[in-house]
C-alpha positions in Angstrom: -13.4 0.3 -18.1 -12.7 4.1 -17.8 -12.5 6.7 -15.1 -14.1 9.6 -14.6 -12.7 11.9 -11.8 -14.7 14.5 -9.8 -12.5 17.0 -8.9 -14.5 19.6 -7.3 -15.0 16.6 -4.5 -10.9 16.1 -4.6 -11.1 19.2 -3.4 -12.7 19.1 -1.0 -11.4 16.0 0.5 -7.6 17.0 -0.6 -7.9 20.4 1.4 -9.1 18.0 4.6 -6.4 15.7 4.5 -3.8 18.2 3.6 -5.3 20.2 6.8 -5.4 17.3 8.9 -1.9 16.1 7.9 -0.1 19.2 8.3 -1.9 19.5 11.9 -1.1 16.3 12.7 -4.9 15.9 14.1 -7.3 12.8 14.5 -6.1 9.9 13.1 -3.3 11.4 12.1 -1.4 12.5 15.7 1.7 10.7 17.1 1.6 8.7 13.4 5.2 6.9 12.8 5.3 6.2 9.2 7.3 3.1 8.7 10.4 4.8 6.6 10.8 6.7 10.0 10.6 3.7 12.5 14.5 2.8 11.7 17.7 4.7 11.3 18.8 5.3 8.0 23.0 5.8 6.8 23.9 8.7 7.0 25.7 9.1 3.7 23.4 10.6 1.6 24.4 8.2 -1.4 24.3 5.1 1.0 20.8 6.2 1.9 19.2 6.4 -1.5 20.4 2.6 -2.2 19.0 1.9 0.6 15.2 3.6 0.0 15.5 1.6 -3.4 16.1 -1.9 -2.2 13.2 -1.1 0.6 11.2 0.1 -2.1 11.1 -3.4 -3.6 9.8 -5.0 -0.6 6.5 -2.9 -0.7 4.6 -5.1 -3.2 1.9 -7.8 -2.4 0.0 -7.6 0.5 2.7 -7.1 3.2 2.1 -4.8 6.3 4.5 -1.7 5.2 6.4 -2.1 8.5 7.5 -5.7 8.4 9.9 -5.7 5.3 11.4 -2.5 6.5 12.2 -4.4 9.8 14.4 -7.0 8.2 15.9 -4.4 5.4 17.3 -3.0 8.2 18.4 -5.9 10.1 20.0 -6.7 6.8 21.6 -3.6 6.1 23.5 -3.8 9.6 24.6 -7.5 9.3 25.2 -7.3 5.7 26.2 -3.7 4.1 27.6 -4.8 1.1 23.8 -5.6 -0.1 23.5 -2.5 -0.3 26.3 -1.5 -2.7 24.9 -2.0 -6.2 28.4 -2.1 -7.2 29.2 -4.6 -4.7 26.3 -6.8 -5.5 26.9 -6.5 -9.2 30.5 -7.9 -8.6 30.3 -10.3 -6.2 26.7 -11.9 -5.5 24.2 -14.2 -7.2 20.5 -14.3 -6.8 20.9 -17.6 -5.1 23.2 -16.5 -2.6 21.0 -13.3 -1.9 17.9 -15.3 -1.5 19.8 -17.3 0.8 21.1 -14.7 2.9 17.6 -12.8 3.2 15.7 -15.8 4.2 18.3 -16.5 7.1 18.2 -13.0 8.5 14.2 -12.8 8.3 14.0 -16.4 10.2 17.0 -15.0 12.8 14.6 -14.2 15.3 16.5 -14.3 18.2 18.8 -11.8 16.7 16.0 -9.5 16.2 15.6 -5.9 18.2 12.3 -4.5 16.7 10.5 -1.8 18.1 7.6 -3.4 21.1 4.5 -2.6 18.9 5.9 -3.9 15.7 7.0 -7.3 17.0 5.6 -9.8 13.8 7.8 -10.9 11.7 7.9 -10.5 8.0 6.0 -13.9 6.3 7.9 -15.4 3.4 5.8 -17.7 1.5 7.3 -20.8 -0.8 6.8 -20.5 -4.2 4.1 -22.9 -4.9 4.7 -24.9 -8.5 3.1 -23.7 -11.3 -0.5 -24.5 -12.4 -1.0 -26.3 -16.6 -1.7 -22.2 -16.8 1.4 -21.3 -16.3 0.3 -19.1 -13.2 1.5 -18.7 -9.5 -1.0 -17.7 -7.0 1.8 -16.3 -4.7 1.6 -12.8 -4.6 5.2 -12.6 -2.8 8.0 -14.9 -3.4 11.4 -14.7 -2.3 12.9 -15.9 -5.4 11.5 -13.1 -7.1 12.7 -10.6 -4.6 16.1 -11.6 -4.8 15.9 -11.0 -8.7 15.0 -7.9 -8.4 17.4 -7.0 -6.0 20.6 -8.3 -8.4 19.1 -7.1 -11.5 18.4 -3.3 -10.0 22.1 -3.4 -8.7 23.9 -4.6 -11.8 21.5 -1.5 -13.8 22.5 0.7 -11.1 26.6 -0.4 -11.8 25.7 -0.3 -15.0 23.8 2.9 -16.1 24.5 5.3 -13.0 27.7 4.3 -11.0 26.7 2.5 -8.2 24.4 5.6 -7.3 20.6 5.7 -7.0 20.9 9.5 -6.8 21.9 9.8 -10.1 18.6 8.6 -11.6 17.1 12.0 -10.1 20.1 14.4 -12.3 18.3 17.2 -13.4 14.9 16.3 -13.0 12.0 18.2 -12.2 9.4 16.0 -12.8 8.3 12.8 -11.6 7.5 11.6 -15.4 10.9 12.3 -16.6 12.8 9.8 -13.5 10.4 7.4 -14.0 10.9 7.3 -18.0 14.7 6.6 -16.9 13.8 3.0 -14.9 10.3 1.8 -16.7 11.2 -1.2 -19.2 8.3 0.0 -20.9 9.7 3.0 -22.0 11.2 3.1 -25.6 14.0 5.6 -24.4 15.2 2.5 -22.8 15.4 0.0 -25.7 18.3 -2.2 -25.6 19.4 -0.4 -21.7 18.9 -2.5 -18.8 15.9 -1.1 -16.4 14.3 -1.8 -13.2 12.1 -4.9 -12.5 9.6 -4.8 -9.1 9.7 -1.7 -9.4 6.2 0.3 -11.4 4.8 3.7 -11.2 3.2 3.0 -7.7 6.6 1.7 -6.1 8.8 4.8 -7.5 6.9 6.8 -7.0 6.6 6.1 -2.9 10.3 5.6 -3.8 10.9 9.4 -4.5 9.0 10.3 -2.0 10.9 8.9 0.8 14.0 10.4 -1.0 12.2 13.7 -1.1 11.1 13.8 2.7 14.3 12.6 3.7 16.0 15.7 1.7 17.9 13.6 -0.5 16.2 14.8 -4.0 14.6 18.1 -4.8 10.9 18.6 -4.3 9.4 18.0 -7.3 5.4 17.2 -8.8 5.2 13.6 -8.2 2.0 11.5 -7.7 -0.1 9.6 -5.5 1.5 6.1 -4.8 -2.0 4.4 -5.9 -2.1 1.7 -4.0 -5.2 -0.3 -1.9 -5.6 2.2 0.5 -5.3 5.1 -1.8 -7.9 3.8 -4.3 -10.3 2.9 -1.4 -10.5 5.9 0.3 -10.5 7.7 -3.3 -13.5 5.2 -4.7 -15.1 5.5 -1.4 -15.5 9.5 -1.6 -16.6 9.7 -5.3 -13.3 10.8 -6.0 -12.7 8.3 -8.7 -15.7 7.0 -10.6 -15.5 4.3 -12.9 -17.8 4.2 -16.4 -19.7 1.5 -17.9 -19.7 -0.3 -14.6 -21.1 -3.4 -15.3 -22.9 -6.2 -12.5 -20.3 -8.5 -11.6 -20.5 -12.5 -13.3 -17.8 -14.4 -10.9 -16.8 -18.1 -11.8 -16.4 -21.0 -9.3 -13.7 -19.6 -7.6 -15.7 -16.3 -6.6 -17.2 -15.9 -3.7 -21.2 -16.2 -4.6 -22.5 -13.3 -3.2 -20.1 -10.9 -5.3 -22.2 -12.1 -8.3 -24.2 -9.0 -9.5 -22.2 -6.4 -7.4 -20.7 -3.3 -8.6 -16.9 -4.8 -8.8 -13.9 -2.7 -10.4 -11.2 -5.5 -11.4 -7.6 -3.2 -10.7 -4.6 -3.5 -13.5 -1.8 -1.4 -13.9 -3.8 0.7 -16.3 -6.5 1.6 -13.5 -3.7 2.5 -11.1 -1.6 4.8 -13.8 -4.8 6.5 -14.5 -5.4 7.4 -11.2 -1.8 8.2 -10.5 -1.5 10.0 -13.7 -4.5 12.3 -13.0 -3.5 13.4 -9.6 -0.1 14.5 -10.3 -1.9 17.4 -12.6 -4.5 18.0 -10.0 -2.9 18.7 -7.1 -0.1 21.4 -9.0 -3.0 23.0 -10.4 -4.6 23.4 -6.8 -2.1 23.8 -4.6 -2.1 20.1 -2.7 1.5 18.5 -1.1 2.1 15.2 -2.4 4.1 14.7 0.7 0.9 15.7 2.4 -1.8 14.0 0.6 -0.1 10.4 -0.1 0.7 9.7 3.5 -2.7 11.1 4.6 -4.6 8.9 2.6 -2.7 5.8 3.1 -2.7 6.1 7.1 -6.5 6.7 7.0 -7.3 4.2 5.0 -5.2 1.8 6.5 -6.1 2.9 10.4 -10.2 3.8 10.3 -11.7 1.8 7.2 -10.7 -1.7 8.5 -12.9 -0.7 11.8 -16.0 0.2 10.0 -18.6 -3.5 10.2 -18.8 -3.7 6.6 -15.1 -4.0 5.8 -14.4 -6.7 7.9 -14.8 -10.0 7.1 -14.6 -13.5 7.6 -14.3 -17.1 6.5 -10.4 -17.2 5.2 -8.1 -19.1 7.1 -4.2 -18.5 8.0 -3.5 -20.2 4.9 -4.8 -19.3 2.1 -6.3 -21.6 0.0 -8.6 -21.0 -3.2 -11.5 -22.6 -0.8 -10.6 -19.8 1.6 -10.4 -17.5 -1.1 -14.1 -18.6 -1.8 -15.6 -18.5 1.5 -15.3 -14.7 2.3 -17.8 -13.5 4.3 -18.6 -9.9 4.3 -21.7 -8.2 6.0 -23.8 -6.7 2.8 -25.8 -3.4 3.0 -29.6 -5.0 2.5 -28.8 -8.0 4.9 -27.1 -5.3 7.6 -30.0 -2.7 6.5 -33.0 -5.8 7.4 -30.8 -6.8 10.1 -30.2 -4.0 12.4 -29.2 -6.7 15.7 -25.9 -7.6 13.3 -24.4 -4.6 14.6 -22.0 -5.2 17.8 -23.3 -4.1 21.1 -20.2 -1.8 22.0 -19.3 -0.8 18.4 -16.4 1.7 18.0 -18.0 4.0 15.1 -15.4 5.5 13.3 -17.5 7.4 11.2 -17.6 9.6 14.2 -13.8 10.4 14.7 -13.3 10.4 10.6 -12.8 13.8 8.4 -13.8 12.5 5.8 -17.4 10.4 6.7 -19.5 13.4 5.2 -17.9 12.9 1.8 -17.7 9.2 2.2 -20.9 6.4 0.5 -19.1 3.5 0.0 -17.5 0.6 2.2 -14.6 -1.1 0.5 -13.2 -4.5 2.2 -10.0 -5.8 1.9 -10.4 -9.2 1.5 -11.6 -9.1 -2.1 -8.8 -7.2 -2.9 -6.1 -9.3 -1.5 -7.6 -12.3 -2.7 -8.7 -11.7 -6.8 -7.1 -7.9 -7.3 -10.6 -6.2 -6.9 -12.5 -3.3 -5.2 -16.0 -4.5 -4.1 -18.0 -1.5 -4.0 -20.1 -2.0 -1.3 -22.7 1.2 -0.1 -22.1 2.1 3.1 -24.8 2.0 6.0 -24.9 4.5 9.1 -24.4 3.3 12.6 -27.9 3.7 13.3 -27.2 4.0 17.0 -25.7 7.0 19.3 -21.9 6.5 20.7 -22.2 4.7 24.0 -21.2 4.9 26.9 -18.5 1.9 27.3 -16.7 3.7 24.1 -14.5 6.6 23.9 -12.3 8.4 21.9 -8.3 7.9 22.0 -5.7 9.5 20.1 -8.4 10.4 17.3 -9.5 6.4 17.3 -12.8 4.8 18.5 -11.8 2.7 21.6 -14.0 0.1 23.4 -13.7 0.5 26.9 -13.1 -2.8 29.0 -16.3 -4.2 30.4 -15.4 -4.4 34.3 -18.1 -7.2 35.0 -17.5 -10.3 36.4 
């Protein structure tokens, strides 16, 4: 499947969120990001190393905040984890995994922030189907890989110093050709695994906003949030969309929807595209990544149509299978399915004239896609019992007995 890409509505919606962001308005005032909820070392070296082995915990479907809460915890009760030269020397992937998994389950040791109090789920690595495939999307063996393979390349190919990846670039394209496996410049050099485009390049940008790098062109971290809000507005358009044909582990009624299925190539176009884009016009990557990602991540899940229902705690391919979403012609011929105090976010949102589509997260999260879903207006005026705080849709508290 190809993209197309509107850009005279990127525009648009860029010079919004840039506006916004810069302002700090709506959604967007008092926002914490989670790489600026915990103290960082001060050593400008020592902080690097530790962006990169954060970076590796922002894969899967983790809430940003929670690995950052135990890479920290980490760092304080075990510094040396932190020292690729240090972990190339003396540690195993065994022992690391062992270590990590103590620290996250330590919860009387714990001192996080009072509205971030959930701790960060490690899931078991479930044995492997006749396929040959794991369902988890996270597993801590994994993780642990990554974290003494990345150390030894970083003893290896730049002393111990994460900073050194960045020597004299100026270009996002040129760091990244240093780390990607992919890359025939590295044939026969050790590289980075867990780490792609998307990760690196949220990677440089915490080095970037924390000063540690120069400010270079860099592009959109394309994640979930960043292709649903860029999907949503007509941003990105895909070609030759064709009705979906799910098999028995689809839920039913995604059979004939407009469906994109996301790989690696989808999210490198996109990323590749708006690098360009926003030079040629003028847009802050350090304004329009974290603009996009809170916004997606703080008003879409409110909207009726994204939510949804019918998965359990544990996931299971039946739970997989019975998500429940509310679809446009059955909300559209059902006009009572919409709450009686509904928050309408469309009405606090910068971007609701611009936006058509409602994208869920569920199907996402469970099978790797973007259901496409169109979106239908509130049909109703704000009432009374709602009101606006800090730039979200709040329901009042109904004071009847």
């Amino acid at each position: 499947m190809k993209l197309r890409f509107n850009e005279e509505r990127a525009v648009q919606l860029f010079t919004i969120l840039q506006d916004f962001w810069e302002r700090k308005a709506s959604v967007f005032e008092g926002i914490k990001l989670p790489q600026d909820r915990w103290p960082i070392p001060e050593d400008p070296i020592q902080a690097a190393n530790y962006f990169m082995y954060a970076a590796i915990t922002q894969r899967g479907g983790v809430v940003s905040e929670d690995p950052f809460k135990w890479v920290n915890h980490l760092c304080v009760k075990h510094p040396d984890l932190f020292d690729p030269l240090a972990v190339a020397s003396r540690w195993m992937p065994k022992k690391i995994e062992e270590v990590i998994k103590l620290v996250v389950t330590e919860r009387r040791s714990w001192v996080p922030e009072p509205e971030q109090t959930a701790l960060f789920k490690l899931t078991k690595p479930r044995k492997k189907k006749k396929s040959g495939k794991n369902e988890d999307l996270y597993k801590l063996d994994e993780f642990a890989a990554s974290w003494y393979h990345n150390s030894v390349t970083l003893a290896e190919r730049w002393g111990g110093n994460t900073l050194n990846i960045f020597a004299g670039v100026t270009d996002f394209e040129q760091a990244y050709a240093r780390i990607d496996y992919k890359n025939k410049i590295n044939k026969g050099l050790r590289s980075f695994i867990g780490i792609r485009r998307k990760i690196f390049s949220l990677f440089t940008i915490w080095l970037q906003e924390k000063g540690l790098i120069p400010v270079f062109p860099a592009p959109i971290p394309v994640d979930f949030h960043a292709q649903r809000a860029l999907f949503a507005t007509g941003v990105v358009e895909p070609e030759d969309l064709q009705p979906f044909q799910g098999k028995k582990i689809h839920p039913a009624d995604f059979n004939g929807r407009n469906i994109v299925r996301v790989t690696e190539r989808i999210t490198d176009t996109i990323a590749l595209w708006s690098q360009p884009f926003m030079v040629k016009h003028g847009f802050s990557h350090l304004a329009i990544n974290p603009a996009l990602w809170v916004l997606s991540r703080e008003l879409c899940p409110r909207e009726l149509q994204t939510r949804s229902r019918g998965r359990g705690r544990k996931e299971t391919r039946q739970s997989r299978r019975n998500i429940k979403l509310l679809y446009p012609e059955v909300l559209e011929a059902n006009p009572g399915l919409w709450p009686s105090r509904y928050a309408d976010v469309a009405r606090v949102c910068p971007l609701s004239h611009l936006c058509s589509m409602a994208i869920p997260s569920a199907p996402f999260y469970a099978f790797g896609m973007l259901l496409l879903l169109r979106r239908v207006m509130y049909p109703h005026a704000m009432l009374p019992n709602v009101s606006v705080v800090n730039g979200l849709p709040q329901n009042r508290k109904n004071n009847r007995k």
